[in-house]
C-alpha positions in Angstrom: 4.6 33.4 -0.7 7.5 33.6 1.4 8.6 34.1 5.4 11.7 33.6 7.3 10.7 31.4 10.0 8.4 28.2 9.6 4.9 29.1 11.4 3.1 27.0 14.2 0.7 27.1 11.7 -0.4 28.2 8.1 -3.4 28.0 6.1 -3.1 28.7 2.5 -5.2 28.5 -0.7 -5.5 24.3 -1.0 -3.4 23.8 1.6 -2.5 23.7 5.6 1.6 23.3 7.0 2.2 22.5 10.5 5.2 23.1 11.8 6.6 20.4 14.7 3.5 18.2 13.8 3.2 14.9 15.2 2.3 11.8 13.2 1.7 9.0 15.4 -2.3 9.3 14.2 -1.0 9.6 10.6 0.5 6.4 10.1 -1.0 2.5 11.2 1.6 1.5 12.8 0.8 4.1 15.8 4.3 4.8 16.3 5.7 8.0 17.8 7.0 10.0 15.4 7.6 13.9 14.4 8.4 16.2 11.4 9.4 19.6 11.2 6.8 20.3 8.9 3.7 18.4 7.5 1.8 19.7 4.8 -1.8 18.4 3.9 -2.4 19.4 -0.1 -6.1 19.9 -0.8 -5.8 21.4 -4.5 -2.9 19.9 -6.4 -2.7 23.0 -7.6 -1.1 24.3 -4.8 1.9 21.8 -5.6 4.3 24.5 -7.3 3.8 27.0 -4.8 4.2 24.7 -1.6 7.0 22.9 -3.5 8.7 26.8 -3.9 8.6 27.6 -0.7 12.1 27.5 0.8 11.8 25.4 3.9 10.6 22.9 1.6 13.1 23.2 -1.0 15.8 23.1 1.8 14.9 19.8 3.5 13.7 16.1 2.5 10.5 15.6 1.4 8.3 12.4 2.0 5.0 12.1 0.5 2.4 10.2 2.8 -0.5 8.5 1.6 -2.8 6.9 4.8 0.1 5.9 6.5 -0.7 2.1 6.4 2.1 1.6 4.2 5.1 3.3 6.2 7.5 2.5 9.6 8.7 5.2 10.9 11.8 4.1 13.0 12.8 8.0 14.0 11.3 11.7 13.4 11.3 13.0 10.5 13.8 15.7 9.4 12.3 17.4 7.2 8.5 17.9 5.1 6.0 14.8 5.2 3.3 16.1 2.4 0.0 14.4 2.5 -2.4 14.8 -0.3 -5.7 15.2 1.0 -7.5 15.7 -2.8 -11.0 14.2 -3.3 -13.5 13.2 -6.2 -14.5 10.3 -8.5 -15.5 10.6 -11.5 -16.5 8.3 -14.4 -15.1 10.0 -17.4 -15.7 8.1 -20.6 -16.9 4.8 -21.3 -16.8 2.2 -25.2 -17.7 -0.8 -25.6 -18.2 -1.5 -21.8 -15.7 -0.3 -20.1 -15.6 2.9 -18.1 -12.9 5.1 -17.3 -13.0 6.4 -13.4 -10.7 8.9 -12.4 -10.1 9.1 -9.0 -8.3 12.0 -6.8 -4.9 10.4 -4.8 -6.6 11.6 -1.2 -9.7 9.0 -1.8 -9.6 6.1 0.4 -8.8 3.2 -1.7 -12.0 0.9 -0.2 -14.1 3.5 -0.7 -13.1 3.6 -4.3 -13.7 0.1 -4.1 -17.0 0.4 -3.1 -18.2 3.1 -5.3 -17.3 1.7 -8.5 -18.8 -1.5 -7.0 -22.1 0.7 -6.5 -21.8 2.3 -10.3 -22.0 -1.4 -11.6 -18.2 -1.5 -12.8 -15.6 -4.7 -11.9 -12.0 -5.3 -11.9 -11.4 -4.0 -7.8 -13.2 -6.6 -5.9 -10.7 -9.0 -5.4 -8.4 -5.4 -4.2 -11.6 -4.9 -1.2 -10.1 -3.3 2.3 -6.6 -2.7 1.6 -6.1 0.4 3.4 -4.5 3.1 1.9 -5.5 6.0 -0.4 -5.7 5.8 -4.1 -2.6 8.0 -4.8 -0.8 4.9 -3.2 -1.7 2.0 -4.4 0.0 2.1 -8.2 2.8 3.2 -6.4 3.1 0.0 -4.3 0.9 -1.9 -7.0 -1.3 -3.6 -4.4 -2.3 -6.9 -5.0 -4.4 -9.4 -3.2 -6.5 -12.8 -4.2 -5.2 -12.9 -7.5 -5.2 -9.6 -8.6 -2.6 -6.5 -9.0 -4.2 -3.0 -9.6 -1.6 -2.5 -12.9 -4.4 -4.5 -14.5 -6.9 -2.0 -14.2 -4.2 1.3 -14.6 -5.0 3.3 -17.7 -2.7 6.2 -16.6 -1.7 8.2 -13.5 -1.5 11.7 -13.2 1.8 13.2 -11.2 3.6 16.1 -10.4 7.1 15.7 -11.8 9.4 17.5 -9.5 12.6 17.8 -11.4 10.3 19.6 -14.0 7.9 21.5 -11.6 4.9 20.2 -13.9 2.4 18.2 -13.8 2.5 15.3 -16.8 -0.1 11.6 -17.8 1.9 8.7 -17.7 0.7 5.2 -19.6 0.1 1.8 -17.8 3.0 0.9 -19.7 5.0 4.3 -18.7 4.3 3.1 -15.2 6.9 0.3 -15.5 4.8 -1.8 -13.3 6.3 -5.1 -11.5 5.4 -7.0 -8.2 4.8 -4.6 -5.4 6.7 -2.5 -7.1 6.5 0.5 -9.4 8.0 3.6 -11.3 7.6 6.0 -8.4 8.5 3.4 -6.0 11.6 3.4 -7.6 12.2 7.2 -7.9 10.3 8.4 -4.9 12.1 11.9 -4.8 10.9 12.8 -8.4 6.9 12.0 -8.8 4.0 12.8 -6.5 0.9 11.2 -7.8 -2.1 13.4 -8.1 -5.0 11.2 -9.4 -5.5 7.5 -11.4 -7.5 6.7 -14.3 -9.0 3.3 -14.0 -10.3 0.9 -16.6 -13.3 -1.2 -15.5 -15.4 -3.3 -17.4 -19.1 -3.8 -17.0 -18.6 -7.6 -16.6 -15.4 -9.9 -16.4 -14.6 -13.5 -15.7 -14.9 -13.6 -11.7 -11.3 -14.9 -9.8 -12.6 -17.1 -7.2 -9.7 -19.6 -7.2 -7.9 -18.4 -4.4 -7.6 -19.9 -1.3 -11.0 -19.7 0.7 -12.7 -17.2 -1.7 -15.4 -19.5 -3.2 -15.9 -21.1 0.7 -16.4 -17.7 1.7 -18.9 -17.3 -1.3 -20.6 -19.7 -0.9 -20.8 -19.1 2.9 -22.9 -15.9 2.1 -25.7 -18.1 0.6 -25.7 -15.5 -2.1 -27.5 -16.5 -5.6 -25.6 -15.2 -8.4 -21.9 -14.0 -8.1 -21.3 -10.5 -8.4 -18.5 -8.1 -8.0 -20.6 -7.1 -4.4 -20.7 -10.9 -2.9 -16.9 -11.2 -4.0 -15.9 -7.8 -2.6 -18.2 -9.3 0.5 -16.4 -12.6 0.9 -12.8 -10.7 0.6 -13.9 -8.3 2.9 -14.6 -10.7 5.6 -11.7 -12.7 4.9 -9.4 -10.1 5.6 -11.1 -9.6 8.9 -10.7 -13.1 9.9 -7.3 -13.5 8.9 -5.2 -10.0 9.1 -5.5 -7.5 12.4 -7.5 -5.0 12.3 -5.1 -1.4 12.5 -8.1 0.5 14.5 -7.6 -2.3 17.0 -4.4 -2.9 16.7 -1.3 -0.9 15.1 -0.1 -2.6 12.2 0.9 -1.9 8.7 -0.5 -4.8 6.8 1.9 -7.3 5.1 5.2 -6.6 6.2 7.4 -8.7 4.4 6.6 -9.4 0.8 6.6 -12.6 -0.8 10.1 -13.8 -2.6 10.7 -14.5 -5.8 13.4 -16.5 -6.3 15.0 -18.9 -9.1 13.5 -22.2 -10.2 16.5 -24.1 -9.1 16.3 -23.1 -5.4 13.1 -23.3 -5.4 13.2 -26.6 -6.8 15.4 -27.8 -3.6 13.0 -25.9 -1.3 10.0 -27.8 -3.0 11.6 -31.3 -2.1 12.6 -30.3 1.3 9.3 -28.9 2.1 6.8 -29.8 0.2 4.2 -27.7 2.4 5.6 -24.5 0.8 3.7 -22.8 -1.1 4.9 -22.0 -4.6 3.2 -19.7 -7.7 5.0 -19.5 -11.2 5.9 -15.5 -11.3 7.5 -13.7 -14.0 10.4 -14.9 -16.2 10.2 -18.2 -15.2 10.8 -17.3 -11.8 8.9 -18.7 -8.5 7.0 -16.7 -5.8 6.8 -18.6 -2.2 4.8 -18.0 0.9 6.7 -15.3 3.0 4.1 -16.3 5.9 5.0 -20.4 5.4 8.6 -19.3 5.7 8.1 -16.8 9.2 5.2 -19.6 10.4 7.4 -22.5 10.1 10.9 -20.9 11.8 8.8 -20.4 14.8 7.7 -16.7 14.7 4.3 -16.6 14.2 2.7 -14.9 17.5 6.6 -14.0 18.7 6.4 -10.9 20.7 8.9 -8.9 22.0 8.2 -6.1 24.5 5.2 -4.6 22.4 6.9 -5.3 19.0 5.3 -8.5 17.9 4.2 -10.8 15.1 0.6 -11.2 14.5 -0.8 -14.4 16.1 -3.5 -14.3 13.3 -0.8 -13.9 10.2 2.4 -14.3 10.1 3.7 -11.4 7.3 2.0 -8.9 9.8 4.0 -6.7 12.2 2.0 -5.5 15.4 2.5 -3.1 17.6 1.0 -3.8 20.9 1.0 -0.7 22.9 3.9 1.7 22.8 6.6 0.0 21.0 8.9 2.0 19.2 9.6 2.5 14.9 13.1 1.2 15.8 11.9 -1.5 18.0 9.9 -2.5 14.9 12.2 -2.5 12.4 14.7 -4.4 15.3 11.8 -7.4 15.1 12.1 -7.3 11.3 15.7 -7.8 11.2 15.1 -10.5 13.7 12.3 -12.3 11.1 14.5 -11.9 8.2 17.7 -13.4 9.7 16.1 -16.3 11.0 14.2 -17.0 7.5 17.3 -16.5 5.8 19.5 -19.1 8.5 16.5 -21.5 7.8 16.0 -21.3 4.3 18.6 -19.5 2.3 16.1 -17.3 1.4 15.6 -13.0 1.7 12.8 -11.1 2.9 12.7 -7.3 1.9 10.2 -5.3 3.7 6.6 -4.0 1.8 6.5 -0.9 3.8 8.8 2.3 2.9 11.3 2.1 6.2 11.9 5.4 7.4 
C-alpha cells in the first residue's frame, strides 16, 4: 500500500494511522503533545507493511507503550507506533513451572493479575506498575526486591535493520538495572510479545520495607502470591500518586549506583542514606533520600512539581508543560549533585 499524502485517517488490515494526532491522553504525564502520525498496531503482522510505507520510512519513529514511561518536552516530528496486540497464553509447563506468553499491548497489572488467578508466582512483588507488557523488559521494571529479567525466558521483536521478526534469550536480552538491550538500541527492536517463566511456588520476598506490615495488616492466614500482590498494591497507593488523579510518570529519577569509595564517604556523612550492595561491588542509594533531604520533596513550580507523597515522582498539576517538566528535573538533579557529588539520570525516555 502506498499514497502520496498522509490521510486524516486510515484503517488497514491490524492497523489504524492518524495523521496530526494528539497524545496528551496517550502518555501519564498529561502533557500536550502532537505527532504527525500515530499508528496503533493490532496484528504484528502488519509491522513490515506499516514499517514500508514511505512516510514512515522518511521520518523518526518512536514506539509507545502506555505512555507512563515517557516526557514529552515538544511534539513529535515524526511516527509514534503504539502496539495495541492482546492475548495470554500459558504455553508449556515441566516440572512446575509454566511458560506464559504474553502479547506487548497487555496491560502489565493485568498480566499480573491473571497469572496470579492461574496459580503461577514470580510477578507479585512487580503488582501496579503501569505500563504494558511490551515495556517492561525493555525498562526491566523492578520494585520490592524484584526485576522482571528474573522471570524473562525470551522476548519476541521485530528487528528493523532486518525487516524480521526473531526470539531473543534472557541472556540475549543483555539485561542490567533499569536498563536493557532495546533500551540501548531503541531505533532497531520493537518488541512484539514475552515469554515468562513462573513457578508454581517460590520462596515469598517480604523483606522489604513495609511489605510484611502491610501483610500482616490484611489479617490474611497463609501468604500467597494474591495477599503479597494485595499488600504491594496498596502500598503503592499509599505512597506513589495516582496518574488518573494526577499526571505523573512514576519514578522519575532512578536510583544511583555508584563506587564503594564514595559511597563509603556518603555513608559516614549521612548515615540515614540508604545503601544496597548492587552489581560488581558497586552501591545503589536512595534517589528519594537524596531529593527529600536537599529540600525538594513537595517543591512546586507553576504546575510542574515534586510529589508531596514521594520524592522520585514528578507531577504535573494542571497544565504544565513537557519542557517545564524536564526544566524541574534539571533543577532536582543539580541541586542533588551541588549536595552530594552525586548524578541522577532520568527513568523515563525524554523526548
Amino acid at each position: 500500500m502506498s499514497y502520496p499524502v498522509a490521510p486524516a485517517r486510515l484503517e488497514g488490515a491490524g492497523y489504524t494511522i492518524v495523521e496530526d494526532a494528539s497524545l496528551a491522553t496517550r502518555n501519564t504525564l498529561r502533557v500536550a503533545a502532537r505527532a504527525s502520525l500515530l499508528i496503533d498496531v493490532r496484528d504484528t503482522q502488519a509491522l513490515p507493511e506499516v514499517l514500508a510505507f514511505p512516510l514512515v520510512k522518511s521520518s523518526p519513529l518512536f514506539v509507545l507503550g502506555g505512555g507512563s514511561n515517557v516526557l514529552f518536552t515538544r511534539d513529535y516530528p515524526g511516527t509514534v507506533l503504539s502496539l495495541a496486540s492482546r492475548g495470554i497464553q500459558i504455553c508449556a509447563e515441566r516440572d512446575g513451572v509454566a511458560t506464559v506468553r504474553a502479547a506487548a499491548g497487555e496491560n502489565w497489572n493485568d498480566l499480573v493479575n491473571w497469572t496470579i488467578a492461574h496459580g503461577l508466582c514470580g510477578l507479585e512483588n512487580l503488582a501496579l506498575i503501569p505500563g504494558t507488557v511490551g515495556a517492561a523488559p525493555i525498562q526491566n521494571i523492578g520494585a520490592y526486591g524484584t526485576e522482571v529479567r528474573e522471570f524473562v525466558e525470551s522476548v519476541d521483536v521485530f528487528d528493523r535493520h532486518s525487516m524480521s521478526a526473531m526470539r531473543l534469550s534472557r541472556a540475549d536480552c543483555e539485561f542490567a538495572y533499569r536498563d536493557s538491550r532495546f533500551k540501548r538500541a531503541p531505533e532497531r527492536y520493537i518488541v512484539t510479545g514475552v515469554d515468562f517463566a513462573l513457578p508454581r511456588s517460590r520462596e515469598w520476598r517480604l523483606d522489604y520495607s513495609g511489605v510484611r506490615e502491610e501483610i500482616a495488616a490484611l489479617g490474611v492466614e497463609s501468604i500467597n502470591a494474591a495477599s503479597i500482590a494485595e499488600a504491594i498494591t496498596r502500598l503503592r497507593l499509599r505512597k506513589l500518586p495516582n496518574p488518573e488523579v494526577i499526571g505523573n510518570a512514576g519514578s522519575f529519577f532512578k536510583n544511583p549506583v555508584i563506587d564503594a569509595a564514595p559511597a563509603a564517604r556518603l555513608r559516614s556523612a549521612y548515615p540515614a542514606l540508604p545503601q544496597w550492595p548492587a552489581d560488581a561491588g558497586r552501591v545503589k542509594l536512595s534517589a528519594a533520600w537524596l531529593i527529600e533531604t536537599s529540600g525538594l520533596k513537595g517543591f512546586r513550580d507553576g504546575d510542574a512539581g515534586v510529589s508531596a507523597q514521594h520524592a522520585l515522582v514528578l507531577v504535573n498539576h494542571g497544565t504544565a508543560s513537557g519542557a517545564r517538566l524536564w526544566a524541574l528535573a534539571q533543577q532536582v538533579r543539580d541541586t542533588v549533585r551541588q549536595r552530594f557529588d552525586v548524578t541522577l539520570d532520568a527513568e523515563p525516555v525524554v523526548i
